[in-house]
C-alpha positions as CSV (number, residue, x, y, z in Angstrom):
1,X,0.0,0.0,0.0
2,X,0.7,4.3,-0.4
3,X,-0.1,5.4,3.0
4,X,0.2,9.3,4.0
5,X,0.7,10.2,7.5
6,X,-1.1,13.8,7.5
7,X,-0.3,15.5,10.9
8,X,-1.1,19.6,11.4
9,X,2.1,20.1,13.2
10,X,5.4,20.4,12.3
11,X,7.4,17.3,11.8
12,X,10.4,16.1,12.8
13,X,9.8,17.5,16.1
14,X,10.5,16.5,19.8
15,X,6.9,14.9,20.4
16,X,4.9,11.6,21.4
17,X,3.0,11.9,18.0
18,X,6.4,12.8,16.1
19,X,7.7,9.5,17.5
20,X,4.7,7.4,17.0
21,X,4.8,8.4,13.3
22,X,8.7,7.9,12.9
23,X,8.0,4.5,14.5
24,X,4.8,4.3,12.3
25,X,6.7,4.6,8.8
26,X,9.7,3.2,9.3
27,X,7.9,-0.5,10.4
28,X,5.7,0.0,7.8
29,X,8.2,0.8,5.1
30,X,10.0,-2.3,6.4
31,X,7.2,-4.6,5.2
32,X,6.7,-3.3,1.8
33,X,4.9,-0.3,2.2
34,X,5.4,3.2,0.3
35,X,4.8,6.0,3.5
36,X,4.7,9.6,2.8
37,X,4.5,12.4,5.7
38,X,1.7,15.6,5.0
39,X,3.3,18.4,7.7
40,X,4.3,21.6,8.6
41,X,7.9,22.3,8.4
42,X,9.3,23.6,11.6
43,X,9.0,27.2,11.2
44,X,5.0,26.6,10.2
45,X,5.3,28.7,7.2
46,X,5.2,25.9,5.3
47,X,2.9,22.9,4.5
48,X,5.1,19.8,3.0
49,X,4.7,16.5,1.2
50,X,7.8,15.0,-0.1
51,X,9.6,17.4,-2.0
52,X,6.5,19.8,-2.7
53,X,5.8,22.3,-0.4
54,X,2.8,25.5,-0.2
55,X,3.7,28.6,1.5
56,X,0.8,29.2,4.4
57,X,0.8,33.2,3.8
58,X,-1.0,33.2,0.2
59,X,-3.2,30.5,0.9
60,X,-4.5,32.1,4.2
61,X,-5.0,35.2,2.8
62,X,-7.5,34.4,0.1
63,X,-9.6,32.2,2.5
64,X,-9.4,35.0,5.5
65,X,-12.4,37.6,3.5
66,X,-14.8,34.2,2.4
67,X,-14.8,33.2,6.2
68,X,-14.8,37.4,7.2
69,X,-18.4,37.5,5.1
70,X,-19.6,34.7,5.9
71,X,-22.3,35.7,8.6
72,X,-24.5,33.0,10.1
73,X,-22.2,32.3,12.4
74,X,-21.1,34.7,14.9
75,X,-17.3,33.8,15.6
76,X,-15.1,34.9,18.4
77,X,-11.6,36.1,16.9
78,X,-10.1,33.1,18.7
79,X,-12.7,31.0,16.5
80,X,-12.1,32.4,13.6
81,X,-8.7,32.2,13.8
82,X,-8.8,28.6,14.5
83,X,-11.1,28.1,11.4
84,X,-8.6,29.9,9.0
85,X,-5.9,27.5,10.3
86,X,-8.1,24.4,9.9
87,X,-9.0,25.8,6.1
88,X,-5.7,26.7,5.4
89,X,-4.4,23.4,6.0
90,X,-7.0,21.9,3.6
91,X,-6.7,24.3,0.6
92,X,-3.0,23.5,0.8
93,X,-3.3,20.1,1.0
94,X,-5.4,20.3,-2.2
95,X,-2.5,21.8,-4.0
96,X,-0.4,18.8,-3.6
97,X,-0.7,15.4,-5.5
98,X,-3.2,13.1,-3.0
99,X,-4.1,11.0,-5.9
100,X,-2.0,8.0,-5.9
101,X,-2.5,7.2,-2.1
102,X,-4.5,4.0,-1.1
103,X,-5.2,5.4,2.5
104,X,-4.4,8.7,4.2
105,X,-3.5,8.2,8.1
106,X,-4.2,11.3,10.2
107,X,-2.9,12.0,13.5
108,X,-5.0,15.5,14.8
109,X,-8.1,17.3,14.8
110,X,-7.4,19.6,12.1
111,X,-5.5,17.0,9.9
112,X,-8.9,14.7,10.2
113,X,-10.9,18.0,9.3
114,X,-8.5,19.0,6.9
115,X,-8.2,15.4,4.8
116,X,-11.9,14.7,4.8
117,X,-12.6,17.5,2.3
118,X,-9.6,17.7,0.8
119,X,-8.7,13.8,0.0
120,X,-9.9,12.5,-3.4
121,X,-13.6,10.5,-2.6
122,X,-12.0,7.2,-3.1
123,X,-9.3,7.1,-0.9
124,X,-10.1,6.0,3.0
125,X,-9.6,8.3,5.5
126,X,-8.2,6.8,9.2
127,X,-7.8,8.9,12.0
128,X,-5.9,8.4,15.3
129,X,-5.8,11.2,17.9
130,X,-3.4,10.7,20.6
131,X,-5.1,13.1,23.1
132,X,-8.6,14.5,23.5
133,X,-8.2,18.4,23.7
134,X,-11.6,18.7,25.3
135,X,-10.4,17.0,28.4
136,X,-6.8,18.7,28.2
137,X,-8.8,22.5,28.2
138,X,-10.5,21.3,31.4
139,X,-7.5,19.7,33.2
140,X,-5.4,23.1,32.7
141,X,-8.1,25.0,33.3
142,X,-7.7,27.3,30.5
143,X,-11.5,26.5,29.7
144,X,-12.6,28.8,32.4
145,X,-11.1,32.1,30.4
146,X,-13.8,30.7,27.7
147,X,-17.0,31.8,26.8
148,X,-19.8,29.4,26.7
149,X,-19.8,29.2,22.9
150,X,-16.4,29.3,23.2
151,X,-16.7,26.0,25.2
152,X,-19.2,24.4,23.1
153,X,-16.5,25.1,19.8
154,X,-13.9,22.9,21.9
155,X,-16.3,20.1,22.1
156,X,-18.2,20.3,18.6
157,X,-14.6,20.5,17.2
158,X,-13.6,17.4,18.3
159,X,-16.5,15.4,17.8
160,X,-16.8,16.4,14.4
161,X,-13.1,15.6,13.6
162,X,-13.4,11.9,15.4
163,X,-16.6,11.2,13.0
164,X,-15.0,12.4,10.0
165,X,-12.8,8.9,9.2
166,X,-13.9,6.2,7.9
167,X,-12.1,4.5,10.7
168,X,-11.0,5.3,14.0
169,X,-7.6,4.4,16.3
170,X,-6.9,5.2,20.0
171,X,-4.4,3.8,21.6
172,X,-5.9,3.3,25.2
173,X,-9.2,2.6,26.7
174,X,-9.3,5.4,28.2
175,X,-9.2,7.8,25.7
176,X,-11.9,6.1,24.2
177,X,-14.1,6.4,27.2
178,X,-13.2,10.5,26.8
179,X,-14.6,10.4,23.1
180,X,-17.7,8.5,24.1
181,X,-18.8,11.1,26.3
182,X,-18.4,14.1,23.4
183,X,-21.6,12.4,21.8
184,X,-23.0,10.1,19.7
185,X,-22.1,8.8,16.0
186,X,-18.7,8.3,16.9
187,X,-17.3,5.1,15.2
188,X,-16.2,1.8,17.1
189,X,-12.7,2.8,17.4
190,X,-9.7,0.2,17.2
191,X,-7.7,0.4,20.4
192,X,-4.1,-0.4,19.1
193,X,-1.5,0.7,21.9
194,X,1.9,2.5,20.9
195,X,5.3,0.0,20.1
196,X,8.7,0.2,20.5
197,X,11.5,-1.3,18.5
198,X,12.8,-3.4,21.4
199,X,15.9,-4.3,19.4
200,X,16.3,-1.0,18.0
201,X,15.8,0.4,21.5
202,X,18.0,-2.2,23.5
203,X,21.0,-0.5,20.8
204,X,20.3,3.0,21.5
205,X,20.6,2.2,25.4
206,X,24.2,1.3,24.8
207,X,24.5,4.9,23.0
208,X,25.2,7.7,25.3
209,X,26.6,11.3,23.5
210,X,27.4,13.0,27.3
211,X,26.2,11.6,30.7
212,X,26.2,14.4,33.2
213,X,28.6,14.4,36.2
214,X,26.4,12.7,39.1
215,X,29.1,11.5,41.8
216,X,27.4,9.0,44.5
217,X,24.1,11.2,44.4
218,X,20.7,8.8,42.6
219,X,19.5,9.9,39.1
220,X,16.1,10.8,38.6
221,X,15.1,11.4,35.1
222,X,12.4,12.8,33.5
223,X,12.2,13.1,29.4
224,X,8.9,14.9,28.9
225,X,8.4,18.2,26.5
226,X,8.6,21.5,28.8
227,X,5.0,22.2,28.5
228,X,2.4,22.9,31.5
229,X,0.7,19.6,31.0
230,X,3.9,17.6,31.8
231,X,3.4,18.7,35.1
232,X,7.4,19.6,35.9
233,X,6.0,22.8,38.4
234,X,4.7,19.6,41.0
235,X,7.5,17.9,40.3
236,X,10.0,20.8,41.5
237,X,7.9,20.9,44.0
238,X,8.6,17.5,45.4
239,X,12.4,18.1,45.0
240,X,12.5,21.0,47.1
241,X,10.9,18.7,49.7
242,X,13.1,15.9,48.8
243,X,16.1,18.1,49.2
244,X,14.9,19.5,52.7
245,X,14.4,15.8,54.0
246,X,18.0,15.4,53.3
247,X,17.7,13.1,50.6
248,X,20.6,12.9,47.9
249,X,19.7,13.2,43.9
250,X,20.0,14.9,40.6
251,X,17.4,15.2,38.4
252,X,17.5,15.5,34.9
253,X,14.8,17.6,32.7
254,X,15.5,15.8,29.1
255,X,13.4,17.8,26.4
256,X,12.7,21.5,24.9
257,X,9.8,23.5,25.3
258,X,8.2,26.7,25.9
259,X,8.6,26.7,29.5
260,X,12.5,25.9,29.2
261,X,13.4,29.5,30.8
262,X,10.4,29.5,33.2
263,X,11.3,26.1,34.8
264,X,14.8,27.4,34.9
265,X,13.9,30.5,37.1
266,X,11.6,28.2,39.1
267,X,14.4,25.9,39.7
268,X,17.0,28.8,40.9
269,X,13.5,30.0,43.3
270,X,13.5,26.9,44.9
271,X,17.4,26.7,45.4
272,X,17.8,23.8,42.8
273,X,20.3,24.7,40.4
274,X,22.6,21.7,42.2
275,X,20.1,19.2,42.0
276,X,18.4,19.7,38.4
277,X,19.7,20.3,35.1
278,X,18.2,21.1,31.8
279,X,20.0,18.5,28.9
280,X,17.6,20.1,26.4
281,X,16.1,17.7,23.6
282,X,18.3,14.5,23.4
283,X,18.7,12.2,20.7
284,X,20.2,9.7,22.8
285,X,17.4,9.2,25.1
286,X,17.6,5.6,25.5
287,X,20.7,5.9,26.8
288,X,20.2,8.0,29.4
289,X,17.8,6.2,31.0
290,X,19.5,3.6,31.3
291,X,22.1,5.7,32.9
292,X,19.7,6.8,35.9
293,X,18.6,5.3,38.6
294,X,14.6,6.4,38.4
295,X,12.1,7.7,35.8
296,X,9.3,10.2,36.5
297,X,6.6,11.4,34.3
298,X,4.2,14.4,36.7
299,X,1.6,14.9,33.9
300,X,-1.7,16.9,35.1
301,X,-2.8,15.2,31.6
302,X,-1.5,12.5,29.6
303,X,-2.6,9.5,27.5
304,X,-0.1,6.6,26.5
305,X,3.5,8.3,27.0
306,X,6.5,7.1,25.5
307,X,8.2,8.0,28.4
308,X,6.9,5.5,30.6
309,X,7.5,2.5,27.9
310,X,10.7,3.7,27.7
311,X,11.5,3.8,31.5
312,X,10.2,0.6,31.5
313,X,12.0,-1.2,29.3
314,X,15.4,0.5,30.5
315,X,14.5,-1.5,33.9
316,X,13.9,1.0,35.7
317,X,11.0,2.0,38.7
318,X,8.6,4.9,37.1
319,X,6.8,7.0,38.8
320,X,4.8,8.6,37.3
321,X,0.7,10.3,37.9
322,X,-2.3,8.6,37.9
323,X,-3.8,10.5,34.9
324,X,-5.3,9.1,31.4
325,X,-4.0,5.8,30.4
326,X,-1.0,5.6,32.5
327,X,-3.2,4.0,34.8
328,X,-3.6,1.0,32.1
329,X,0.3,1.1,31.8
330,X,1.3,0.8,35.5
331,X,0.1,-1.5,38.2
332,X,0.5,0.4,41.1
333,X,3.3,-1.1,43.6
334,X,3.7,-4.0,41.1
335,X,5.2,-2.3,37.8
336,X,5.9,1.1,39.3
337,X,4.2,3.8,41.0
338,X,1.5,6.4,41.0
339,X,1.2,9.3,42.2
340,X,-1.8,11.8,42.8
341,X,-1.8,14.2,39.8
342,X,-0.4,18.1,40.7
343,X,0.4,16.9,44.1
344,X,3.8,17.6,45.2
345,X,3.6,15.5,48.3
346,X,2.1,12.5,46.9
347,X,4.9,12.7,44.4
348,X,8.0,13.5,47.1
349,X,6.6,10.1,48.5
350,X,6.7,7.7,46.2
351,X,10.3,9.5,45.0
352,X,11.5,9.1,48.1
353,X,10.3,5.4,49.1
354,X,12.4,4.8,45.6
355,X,15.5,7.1,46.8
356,X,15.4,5.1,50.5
357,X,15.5,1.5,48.6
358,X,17.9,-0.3,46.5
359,X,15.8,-3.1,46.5
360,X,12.3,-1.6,46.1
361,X,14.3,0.5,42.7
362,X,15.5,-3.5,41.3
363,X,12.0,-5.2,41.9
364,X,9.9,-2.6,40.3
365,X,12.1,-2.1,37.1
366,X,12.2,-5.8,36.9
367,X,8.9,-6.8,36.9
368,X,8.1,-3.0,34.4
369,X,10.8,-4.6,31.9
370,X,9.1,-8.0,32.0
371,X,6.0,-6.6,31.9
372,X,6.8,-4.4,29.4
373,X,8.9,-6.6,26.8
374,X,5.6,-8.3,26.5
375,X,3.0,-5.4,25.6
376,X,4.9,-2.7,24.1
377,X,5.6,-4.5,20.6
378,X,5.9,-2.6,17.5
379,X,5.4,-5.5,15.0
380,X,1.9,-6.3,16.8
381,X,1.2,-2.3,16.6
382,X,2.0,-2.3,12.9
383,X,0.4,-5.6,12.5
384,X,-3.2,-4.2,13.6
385,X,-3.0,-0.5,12.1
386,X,-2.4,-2.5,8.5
387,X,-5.6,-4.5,9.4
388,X,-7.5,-1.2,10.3
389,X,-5.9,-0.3,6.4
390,X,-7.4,-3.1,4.7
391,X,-10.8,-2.3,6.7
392,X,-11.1,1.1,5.3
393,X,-10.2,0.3,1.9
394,X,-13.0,-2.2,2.0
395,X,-15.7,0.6,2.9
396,X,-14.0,2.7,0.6
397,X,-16.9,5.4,-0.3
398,X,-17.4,5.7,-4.3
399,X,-19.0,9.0,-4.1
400,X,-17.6,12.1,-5.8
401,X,-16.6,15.1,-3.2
402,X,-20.2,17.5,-3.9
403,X,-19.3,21.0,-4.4
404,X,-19.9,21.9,-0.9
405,X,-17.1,19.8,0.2
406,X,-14.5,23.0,-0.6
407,X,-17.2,25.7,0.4
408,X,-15.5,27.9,3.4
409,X,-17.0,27.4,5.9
410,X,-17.2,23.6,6.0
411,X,-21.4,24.0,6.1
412,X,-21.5,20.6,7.9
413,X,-19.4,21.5,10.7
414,X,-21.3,25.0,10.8
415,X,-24.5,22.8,11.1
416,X,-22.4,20.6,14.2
417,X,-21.2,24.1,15.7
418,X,-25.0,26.3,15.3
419,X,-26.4,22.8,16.5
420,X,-24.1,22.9,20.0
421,X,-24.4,26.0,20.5
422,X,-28.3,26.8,20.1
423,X,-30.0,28.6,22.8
424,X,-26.7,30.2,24.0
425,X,-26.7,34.2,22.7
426,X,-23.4,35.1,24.9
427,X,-21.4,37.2,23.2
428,X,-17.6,36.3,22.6
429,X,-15.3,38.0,25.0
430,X,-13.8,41.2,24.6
431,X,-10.5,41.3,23.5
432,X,-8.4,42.6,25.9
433,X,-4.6,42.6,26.0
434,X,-1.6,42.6,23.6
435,X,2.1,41.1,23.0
436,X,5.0,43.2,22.0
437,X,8.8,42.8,21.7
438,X,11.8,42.3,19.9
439,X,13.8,40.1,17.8
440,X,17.9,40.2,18.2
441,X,20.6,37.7,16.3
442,X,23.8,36.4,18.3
443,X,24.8,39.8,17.3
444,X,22.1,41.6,19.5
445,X,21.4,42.9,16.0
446,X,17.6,43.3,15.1
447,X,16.2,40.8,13.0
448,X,13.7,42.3,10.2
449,X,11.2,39.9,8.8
450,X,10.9,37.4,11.5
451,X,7.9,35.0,11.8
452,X,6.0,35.5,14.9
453,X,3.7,32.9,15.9
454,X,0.9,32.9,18.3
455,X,-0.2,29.7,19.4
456,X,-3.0,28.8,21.6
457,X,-3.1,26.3,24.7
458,X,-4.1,23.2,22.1
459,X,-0.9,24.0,19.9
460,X,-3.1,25.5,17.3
461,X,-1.4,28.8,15.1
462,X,-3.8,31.3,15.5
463,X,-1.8,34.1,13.4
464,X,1.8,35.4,12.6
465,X,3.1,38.4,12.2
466,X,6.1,39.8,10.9
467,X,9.1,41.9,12.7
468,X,9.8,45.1,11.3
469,X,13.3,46.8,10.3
470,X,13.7,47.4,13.8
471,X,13.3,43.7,14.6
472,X,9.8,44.8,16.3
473,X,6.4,43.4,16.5
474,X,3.4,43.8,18.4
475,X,0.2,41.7,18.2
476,X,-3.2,43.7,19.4
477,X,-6.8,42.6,20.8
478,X,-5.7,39.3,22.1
479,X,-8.9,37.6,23.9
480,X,-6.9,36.7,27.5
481,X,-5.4,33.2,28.4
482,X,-2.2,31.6,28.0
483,X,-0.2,31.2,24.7
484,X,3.1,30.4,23.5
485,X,5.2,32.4,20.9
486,X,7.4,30.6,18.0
487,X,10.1,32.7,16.1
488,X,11.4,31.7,13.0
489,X,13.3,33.3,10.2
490,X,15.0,31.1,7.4
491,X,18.4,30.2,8.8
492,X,17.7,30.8,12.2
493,X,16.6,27.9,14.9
494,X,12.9,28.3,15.5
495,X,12.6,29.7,18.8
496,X,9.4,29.5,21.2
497,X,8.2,31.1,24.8
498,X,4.8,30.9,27.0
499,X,3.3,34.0,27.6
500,X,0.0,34.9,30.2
501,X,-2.0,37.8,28.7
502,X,-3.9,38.3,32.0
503,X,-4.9,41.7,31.8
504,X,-4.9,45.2,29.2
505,X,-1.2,46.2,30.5
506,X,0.7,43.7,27.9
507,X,3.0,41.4,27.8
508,X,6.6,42.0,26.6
509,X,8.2,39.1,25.1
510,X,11.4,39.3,23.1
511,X,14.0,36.5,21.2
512,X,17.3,35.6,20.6
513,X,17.2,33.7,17.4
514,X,20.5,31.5,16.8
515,X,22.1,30.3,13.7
516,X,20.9,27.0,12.4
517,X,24.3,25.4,11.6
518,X,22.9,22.4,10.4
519,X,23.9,22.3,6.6
């Protein structure tokens, strides 16, 4: 078979999905298949396949005045920008060659929204999704700086995006139970946990670039993105009380993310800097795991993470929270620990029972690599995704796309959204605050022409603006809640930072961008 991945964000990139998908094609490719990757390139000015690529900036621009006219539907800016995303995503992936595919494989909400309209009628259309953003608005909280209709466009998003494939994979029970309860229609879904190359994995443990300096003092490692959902806030937290009990360890933060300088000031707060360091995103991951002593994952929200697998299957005890399907991953006190989500003491506990014994550390990572050799097979992954393949080429539908399948907007999911939303006349909020700063080179030299991009709390774009020839920028009548910022000029290394726009006064965020040296 042809298979396309199609995935909104950028790709390669430090990520559970990136990983699934590398996994994904290369076991696939191994056994005959042809697989192609649909993306952004890092930078998100660009939409790739293959060698072919769409600039966003054209694209958006001729959708932005059909969706500004268009007025049955009253959308907050937020909204709106979210739609012109999701449509610019599918008019680019018009413009490239999706005709010779036998199945198209997508890995998001907007992919799966994108594909269904844009893919030709005869080619199936399966859809995993590796989180449910619903859940993930309400576990931050960031749902309460919504307005009802606001709230009802989080929900009727994702439900529309989950019924859109001709067949459905999750990769834990769980997260099925969190689609079932966004409504009905929703297909049968195919629960195919993630895999892992054990022999391929078992090579890259042997592969260490650097291992810190530790001395006699325990390891505790945790390779997780620098995002608020990771939870690394609680997990300081439980170091500082760790440290205070007298208890000896270093901990290692392996990953990049938005939060990379915010942690860091957090962690001189707390009188850290001894105890953690920041390795940044690692390639040799594998490695150092199997160069600490303990592996912690402190989600507030998670699904199936690679990072307990692979803390697992380096022998070692995990600790990680009781959230999403790493309860179907770890049995407590058997194959590691859990711990009460964003609770630092519940975490400082099972840490430091770990810390205390050499031979609670050896029983636990034994019985998690066992346990763990057994279920976390890539083959039997690959295996039943084909078979969900074959399925969907079966059903295949015959019918032409209708005209209305490229109108803008989508009238069906404008039928889902007015349908959600009836009886609530609440206006969208009021925008209220703004972002503003500069752009420097190594040089402290101002960058003119920079991409700035705002990004909401589900890793949506929402818009990008431009520095000017004083390396400047400013973005106005942001609705408030948390976002993150990505910088990106060709040659540079894309650059990103959270920012809180709590309140009219501003925010000032400004960027170092960094040579990419990477030929």
């Amino acid at each position: 078979m042809k298979i396309l991945l199609a995935n909104y964000k950028s790709y390669p990139r430090f990520s559970g999905v990136a990983s699934y998908m590398a996994r994904l094609k290369g076991v696939l490719e191994s056994k005959g298949h042809t697989v192609d990757i649909l993306a952004h390139k890092p930078g998100m000015n660009e939409i790739y396949l293959g060698n072919s690529g769409i600039m966003k900036l054209p694209v958006r621009q001729s959708i932005e005045e059909k969706l500004r006219l268009n007025q049955e539907c009253q959308l907050s800016d937020w909204m709106r920008w979210r739609e012109l995303e999701a449509y610019t995503f599918e008019q680019a992936s018009r413009k490239l060659n999706l005709q010779s595919y036998d199945c198209i494989h997508t890995q998001d909400i907007i992919a799966a929204r994108a594909l269904r309209r844009a893919k030709p009628a005869h080619v199936p259309l399966v859809a995993t999704f590796h989180n449910c953003k619903t859940r993930e608005w309400k576990a931050s909280g960031e749902i309460q700086r919504k307005t009802e209709i606001e709230k009802c466009y989080i929900a009727a998003e994702e439900h529309y995006s989950a019924i859109s494939a001709d067949k459905l994979i999750l990769p834990c029970k769980w997260l099925w139970q969190e689609f079932e309860k966004l409504g009905t229609q929703i297909l049968q879904p195919a629960v195919i946990p993630y895999g892992i190359d054990l022999a391929s994995f078992e090579r890259k443990a042997q592969e260490v670039e650097k291992v810190p300096a530790k001395g006699d003092a325990l390891v505790i490692a945790c390779p997780a993105r620098l995002v608020a959902i990771k939870g690394h806030e609680f997990l300081l937290q439980a170091l500082k009380k760790l440290k205070k009990r007298g208890s000896s360890f270093i901990c290692w933060f392996i990953g990049d993310g938005i939060l990379m300088e915010d942690l860091k000031r957090k962690t001189a707060e707390l009188d850290l800097q001894d105890e953690v360091l920041f390795l940044g995103g690692r390639s040799d991951v594998p490695g150092l795991l199997r160069s600490s002593d303990i592996v912690v994952l402190p989600s507030i929200h998670d699904t199936l993470p690679f990072t307990v697998m692979e803390g697992q299957l380096s022998g070692k005890p995990v600790v990680a929270s009781a959230v999403g399907g790493i309860t179907e991953m770890i049995q407590h006190g058997e194959t590691g620990l859990l711990a009460e989500k964003g609770n630092s003491d519940s975490l400082a506990y099972s840490l430091g029972m770990l810390l205390s014994s050499e031979k609670l550390r050896k029983d636990l990572g034994a019985r998690a690599e066992a346990w763990a050799k057994k279920e976390w097979s890539l083959n039997r992954m690959a295996d039943r995704t084909i078979g969900v393949y074959q399925a969907a080429l079966l059903q295949k539908r015959d019918a032409k796309n209708s005209k209305s399948e490229s109108e803008v907007p989508d009238p069906a999911f404008l039928q889902k959204l007015l349908s959600s939303c009836r009886g609530r006349s609440e206006k969208a909020a009021v925008p209220a605050g703004f972002i503003s700063g500069k752009v420097k080179n190594e040089l402290r030299q101002p960058v003119k022409g920079a991409s700035v991009h705002l990004i909401d709390h589900s890793n949506i774009s929402l818009f990008t603006v431009t520095t000017d020839e004083h390396g400047e920028y400013v973005m106005k009548n942001l609705p408030l809640g948390k976002y993150s910022l990505t910088v990106y000029k060709s040659g540079c290394l894309p650059v990103s930072s959270s920012v809180n726009v709590d309140n009219a006064a501003g925010v000032n965020a400004d960027f170092e961008l960094q040579q990419d040296t990477v030929d």
